[in-house]
N, C-alpha and C positions, 0 to 999 in steps of 0.2 A: 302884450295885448292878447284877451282869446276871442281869435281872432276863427275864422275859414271861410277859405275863398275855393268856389266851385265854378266848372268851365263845362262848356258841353264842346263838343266838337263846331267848329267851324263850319258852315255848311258853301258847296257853291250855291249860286243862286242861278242857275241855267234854268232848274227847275221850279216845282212848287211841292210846297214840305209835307211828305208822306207820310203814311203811320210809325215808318221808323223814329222821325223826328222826333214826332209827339212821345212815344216810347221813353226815347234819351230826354226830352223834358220834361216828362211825369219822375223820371229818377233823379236825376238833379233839383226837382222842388222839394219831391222829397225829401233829399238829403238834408237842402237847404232849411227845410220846416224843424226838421230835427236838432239839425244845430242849435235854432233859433228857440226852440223850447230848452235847452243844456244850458242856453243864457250865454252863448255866443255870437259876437258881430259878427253879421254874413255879408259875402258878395257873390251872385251869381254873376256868372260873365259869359254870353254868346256874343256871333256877328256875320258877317258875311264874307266869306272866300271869291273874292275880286278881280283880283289879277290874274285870273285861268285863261287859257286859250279857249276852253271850251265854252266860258261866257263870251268871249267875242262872237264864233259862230253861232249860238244862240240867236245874240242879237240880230247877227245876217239876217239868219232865217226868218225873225219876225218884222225884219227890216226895219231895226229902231238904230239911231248911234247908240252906242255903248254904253255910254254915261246914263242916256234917260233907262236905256232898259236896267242897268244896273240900281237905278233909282228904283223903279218901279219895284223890282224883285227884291230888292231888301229891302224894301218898306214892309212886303207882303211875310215875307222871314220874323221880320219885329214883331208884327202885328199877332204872330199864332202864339206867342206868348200869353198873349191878352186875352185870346179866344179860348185858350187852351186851363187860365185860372192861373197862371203862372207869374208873380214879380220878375224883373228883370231887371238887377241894377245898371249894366253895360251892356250895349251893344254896339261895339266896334267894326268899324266895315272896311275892308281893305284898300279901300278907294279914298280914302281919308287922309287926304295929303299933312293939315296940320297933328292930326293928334297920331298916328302910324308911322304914313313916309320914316321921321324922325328916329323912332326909335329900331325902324330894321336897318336904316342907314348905318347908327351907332352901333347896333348890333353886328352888322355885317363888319365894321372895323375892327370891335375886340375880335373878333376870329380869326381876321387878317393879321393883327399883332401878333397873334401868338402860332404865328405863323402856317397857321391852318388855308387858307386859302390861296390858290396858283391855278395858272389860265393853261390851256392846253386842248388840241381839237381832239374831238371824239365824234365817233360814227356809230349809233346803236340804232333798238327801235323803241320809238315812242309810243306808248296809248293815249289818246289825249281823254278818254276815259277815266285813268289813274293821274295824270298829268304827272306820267313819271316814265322812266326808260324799263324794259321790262329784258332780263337775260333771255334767251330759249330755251332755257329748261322751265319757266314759266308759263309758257305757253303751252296749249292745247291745240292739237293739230294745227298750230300756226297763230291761234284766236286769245286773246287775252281772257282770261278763265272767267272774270267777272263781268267784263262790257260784252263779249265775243264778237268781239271785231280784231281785224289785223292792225297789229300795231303800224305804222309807216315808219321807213327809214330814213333818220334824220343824221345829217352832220356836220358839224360847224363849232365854229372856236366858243368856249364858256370857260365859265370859273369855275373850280373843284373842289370839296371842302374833302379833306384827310379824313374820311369816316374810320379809315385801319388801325389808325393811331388810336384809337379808342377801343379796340375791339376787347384788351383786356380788363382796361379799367371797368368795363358795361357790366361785365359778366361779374365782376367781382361786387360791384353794387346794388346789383337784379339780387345773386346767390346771398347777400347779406344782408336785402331787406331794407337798404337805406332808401333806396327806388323799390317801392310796392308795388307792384303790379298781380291784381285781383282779375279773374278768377285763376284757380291753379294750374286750369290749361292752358289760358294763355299765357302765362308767363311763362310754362316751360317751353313756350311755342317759340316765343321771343329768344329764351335760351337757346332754342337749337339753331334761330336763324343767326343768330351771332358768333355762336361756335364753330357753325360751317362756314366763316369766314365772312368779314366785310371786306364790302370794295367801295372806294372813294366814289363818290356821286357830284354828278354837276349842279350848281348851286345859282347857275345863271341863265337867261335864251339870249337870245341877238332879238334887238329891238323890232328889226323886222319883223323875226317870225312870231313875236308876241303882239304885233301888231301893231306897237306901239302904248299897250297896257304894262303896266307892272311899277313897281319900284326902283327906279333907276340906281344901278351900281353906280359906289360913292368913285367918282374922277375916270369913270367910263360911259359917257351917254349913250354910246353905243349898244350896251349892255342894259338889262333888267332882271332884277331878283326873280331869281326861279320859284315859283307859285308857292314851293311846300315852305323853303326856307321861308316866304316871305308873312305865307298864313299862320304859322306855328308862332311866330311872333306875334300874333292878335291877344293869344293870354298875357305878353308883357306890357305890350301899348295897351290895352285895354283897361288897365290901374297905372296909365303913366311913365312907364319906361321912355326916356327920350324927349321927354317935353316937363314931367312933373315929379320929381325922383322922391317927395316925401311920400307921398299919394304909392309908389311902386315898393320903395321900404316899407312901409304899413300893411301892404296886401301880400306882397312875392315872398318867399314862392307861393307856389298853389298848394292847395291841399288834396285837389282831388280834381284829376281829369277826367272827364265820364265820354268816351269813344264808341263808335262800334266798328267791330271786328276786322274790317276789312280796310282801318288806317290803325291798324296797330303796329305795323314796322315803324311809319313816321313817327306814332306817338313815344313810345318805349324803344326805340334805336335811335333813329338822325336823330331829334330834339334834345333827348338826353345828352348825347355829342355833343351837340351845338352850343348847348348850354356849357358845357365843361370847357369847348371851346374859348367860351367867350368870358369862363371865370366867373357864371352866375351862379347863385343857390340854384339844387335842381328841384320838380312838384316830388311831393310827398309819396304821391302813390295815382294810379293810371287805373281806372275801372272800366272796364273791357265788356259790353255787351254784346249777344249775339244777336241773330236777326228773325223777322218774325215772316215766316211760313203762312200759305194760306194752302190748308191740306194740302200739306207734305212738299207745297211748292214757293219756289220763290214765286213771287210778286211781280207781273213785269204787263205792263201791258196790251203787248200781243196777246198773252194770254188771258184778258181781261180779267183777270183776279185782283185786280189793286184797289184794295181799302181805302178810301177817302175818310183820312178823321175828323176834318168837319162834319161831314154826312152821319156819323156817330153820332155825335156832341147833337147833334139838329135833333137826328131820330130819337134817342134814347138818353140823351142827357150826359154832361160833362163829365160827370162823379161814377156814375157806375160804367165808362168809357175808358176813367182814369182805373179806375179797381180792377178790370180784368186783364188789363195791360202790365200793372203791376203785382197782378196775384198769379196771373198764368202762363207770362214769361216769363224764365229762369234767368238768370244772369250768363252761366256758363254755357247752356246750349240754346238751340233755335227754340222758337215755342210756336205752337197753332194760334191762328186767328181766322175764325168763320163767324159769320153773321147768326149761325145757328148754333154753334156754341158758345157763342157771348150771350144769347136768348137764355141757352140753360144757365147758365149762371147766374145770370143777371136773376131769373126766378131762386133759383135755388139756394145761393149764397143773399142775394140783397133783401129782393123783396122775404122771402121763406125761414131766412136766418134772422139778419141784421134786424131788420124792418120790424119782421113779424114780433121777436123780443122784446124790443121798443115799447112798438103798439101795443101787447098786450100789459107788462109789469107798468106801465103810461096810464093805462085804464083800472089796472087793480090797485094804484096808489091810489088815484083820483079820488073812486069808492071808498076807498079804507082811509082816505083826507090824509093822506104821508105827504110829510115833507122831504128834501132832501138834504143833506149834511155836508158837508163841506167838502170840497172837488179838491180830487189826487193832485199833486202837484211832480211827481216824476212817474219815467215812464217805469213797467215791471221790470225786472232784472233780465228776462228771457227775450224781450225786444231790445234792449242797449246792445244784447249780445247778438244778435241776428242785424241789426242795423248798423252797429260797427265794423261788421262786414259784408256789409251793401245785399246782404239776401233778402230780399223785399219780399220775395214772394213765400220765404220761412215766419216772417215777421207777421205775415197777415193771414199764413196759414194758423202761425201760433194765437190771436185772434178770434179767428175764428172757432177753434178748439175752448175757447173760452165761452163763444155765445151758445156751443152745444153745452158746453157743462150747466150755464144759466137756464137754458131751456130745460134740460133735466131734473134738474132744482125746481123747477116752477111745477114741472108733471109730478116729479115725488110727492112734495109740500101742498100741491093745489089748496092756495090760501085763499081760494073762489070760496073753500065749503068750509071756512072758519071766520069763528067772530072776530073783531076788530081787533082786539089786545091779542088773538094766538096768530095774526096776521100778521102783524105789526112789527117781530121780529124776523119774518122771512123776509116781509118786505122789503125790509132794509136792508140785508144781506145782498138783493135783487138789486137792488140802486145802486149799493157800492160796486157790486162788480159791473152795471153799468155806467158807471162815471168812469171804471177804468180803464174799459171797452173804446169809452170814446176817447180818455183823453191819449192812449196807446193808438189810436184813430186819427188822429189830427195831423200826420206827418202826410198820411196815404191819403183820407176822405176830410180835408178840414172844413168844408161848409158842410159836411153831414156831422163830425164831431162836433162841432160848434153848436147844431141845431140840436143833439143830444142834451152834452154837457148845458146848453141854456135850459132845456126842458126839464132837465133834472136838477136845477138847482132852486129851492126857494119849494113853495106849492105846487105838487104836480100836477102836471093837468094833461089830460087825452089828446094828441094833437091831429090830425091827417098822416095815414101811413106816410114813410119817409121814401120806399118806392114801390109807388102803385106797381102790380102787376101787370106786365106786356099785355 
């Protein structure tokens, strides 16, 4: 079957979904759109990370039980899909006793077969931040570099999965390509954490300290699956592992995990393990984005810089919210996000560029009664190549370079001060490179592709600029 099946990252739901979110779901529709033009069956797959400690305290604090706030908050997860213009075939939640429970159960046995998993106490320090144990050389003056808080010291009996037993086969998979992992930095990032050695990780809590949340280890009720092990499993329950095995052969593996930065050990180390452990096919390949900067700074609330992308989509509209996310974030490094330079953009690229093109060679058909000819049906040679390896923002630059060349074609030719028949041939040159503006358009802007490609096909006609200016 051609088949691709895309996954975005898992999110917790303690919170409410930020511009990074949206970020990671603008590139996975993408991806998604694009397959689906190549005339391949898609499956997008997101859901909710459930089982964390730091969703229980949440909940404390808003003084709900568990269950309804976890209701609450992944409804709200689901829902930005919808908001955001995005299909969403699965959304698996980690609380999902029939379609999940099952299959990290069964998961958690093939890795105990193959004799991967043994019980033994340990004393580290926890972030409940990361929901993960953190050495001291990770640490910053005592602070976990990313939540900056001290981790607390935890210790008690858990289960352990043999990360060490992998540590050569990893590198031999990463360094050959079987396991992709895009962009170049972070793969050799992941190399070098692997080189400097793994050390086995606990794969369990005590039911106490998880409160009584999680997935119960299979023939210890005592026990419950440690958050990562249990959430990383969402991509295989999520097409059926454990309850629906044809549905899980049809889909597994993945083709493309789309993360950001700061769970790439779990995604391209433990997982890939775990999988091997358990004797599954592994994903294809892991795309790794970075995070988005508001002048030069993280995002954090104290510092009241934090982007609301609803508040976008409201003020300034969905499509041109989705374009500068995708044209002026980079894959491999942080990219800016200010309210004042999504203003220049939004003029300068949408309305100034895109728009302006449109509108005019729109109104010079009209007059001149052109028709248009029959719409592209694949994308140029120069976007398959930029999109097959996830550079969105090379794909829409290259694009764009396309509506300067049309606009200069239109100033050369100015077919305003010729008669009908010596127009007639630029014209048409002006339509075809706009059908193919849009239909290379349709992955990133598809209701403004749409509204092109219909506008150009059949009797032209002048429509309403496509985006008024701010």
């Amino acid at each position: 079957m051609n088949k691709f099946y895309i996954t975005t990252a898992i999110p917790y739901v303690n919170g409410k979904p930020h511009i990074g979110h949206a970020l990671e779901y603008f590139q996975a529709d993408c991806v998604r759109r694009y397959h689906d033009l190549l005339g391949e069956e898609t499956l997008l797959l997101s859901g909710a990370d459930e089982n964390a400690l730091k969703n229980v305290q949440a909940a404390e604090k808003e003084g709900m039980p568990v269950q309804e706030f976890l209701d609450k908050n992944s409804e709200i997860f689901k829902e930005t899909f919808a908001k955001l213009g995005i299909k969403l075939d699965v959304f698996q939640r980690g609380s999902d006793k029939e379609k999940h429970y099952p299959g990290v159960q069964k998961f958690w046995q093939l890795c105990q077969e193959s004799g991967d998993i043994y019980k033994k106490t340990y004393s580290g320090l926890y972030c409940i931040g990361c929901e993960s144990f953190k050495a001291e050389g990770e640490l910053v003056d005592g602070l976990c570099p990313d939540h900056q808080k001290a981790p607390e010291k935890v210790e008690e009996e858990n289960y352990f999965f043999r990360l060490s037993k992998y540590q050569e086969r990893l590198v031999e998979l990463i360094e050959s390509n079987q396991l992709k992992i895009t962009p170049e930095n972070k793969r050799q990032e992941t190399l070098h954490f692997i080189k400097s050695g793994l050390e086995d990780f606990s794969v369990s809590r005590s039911k106490e300290r998880a409160r009584g949340v999680g997935v119960p280890v299979p023939e210890d009720p005592d026990q419950v699956v440690y958050v990562w092990f249990d959430a990383l499993n969402i991509y295989n329950t999520g097409v059926g592992f454990g309850v629906d095995e044809d549905k899980w052969h049809k889909w597994w593996p993945a083709d493309l995990h789309i993360i950001g930065k700061d769970i790439n050990r779990f995604h391209t180390v433990y997982w890939p393990a775990m999988l091997l452990s358990a004797n599954l096919p592994l994903p294809k390949q892991v795309l790794i984005h970075s995070f988005i900067l508001t002048d030069g700074q993280k995002m954090s609330k104290t510092l009241g810089n934090v982007i609301d992308p609803f508040e976008m989509v409201e003020s300034y509209g969905l499509e041109p919210f989705r374009y500068y996310l995708l044209s002026q974030i980079p894959i491999d490094e942080d990219g800016d996000f200010t309210v004042e330079r999504f203003k220049e953009v939004f003029i300068s690229n949408l309305s100034n560029g895109l728009g302006n093109l449109v509108g005019r060679v729109a109104k010079l058909a009209e007059n001149n009664n052109q028709s248009a000819p029959t719409h592209p049906t694949e994308f140029d040679p120069e976007m398959t190549k930029h999109l097959d390896v996830y550079k969105f923002n090379e794909a829409l630059s290259y694009i764009w370079k396309e509506i300067s060349k049309a606009d200069k074609y239109v100033n050369d030719n100015k077919p305003w001060e010729l008669d009908s028949d010596q127009a007639k041939p630029i014209l048409e040159e002006l339509i075809k490179k706009i059908q193919h503006i849009a239909f290379n358009l349709q992955p990133f802007l598809p209701e403004t592709a749409l509204k092109i490609l219909k506008q150009f096909s059949g009797q032209i006609k002048a429509e309403p600029p496509l985006f008024p200016r701010i």
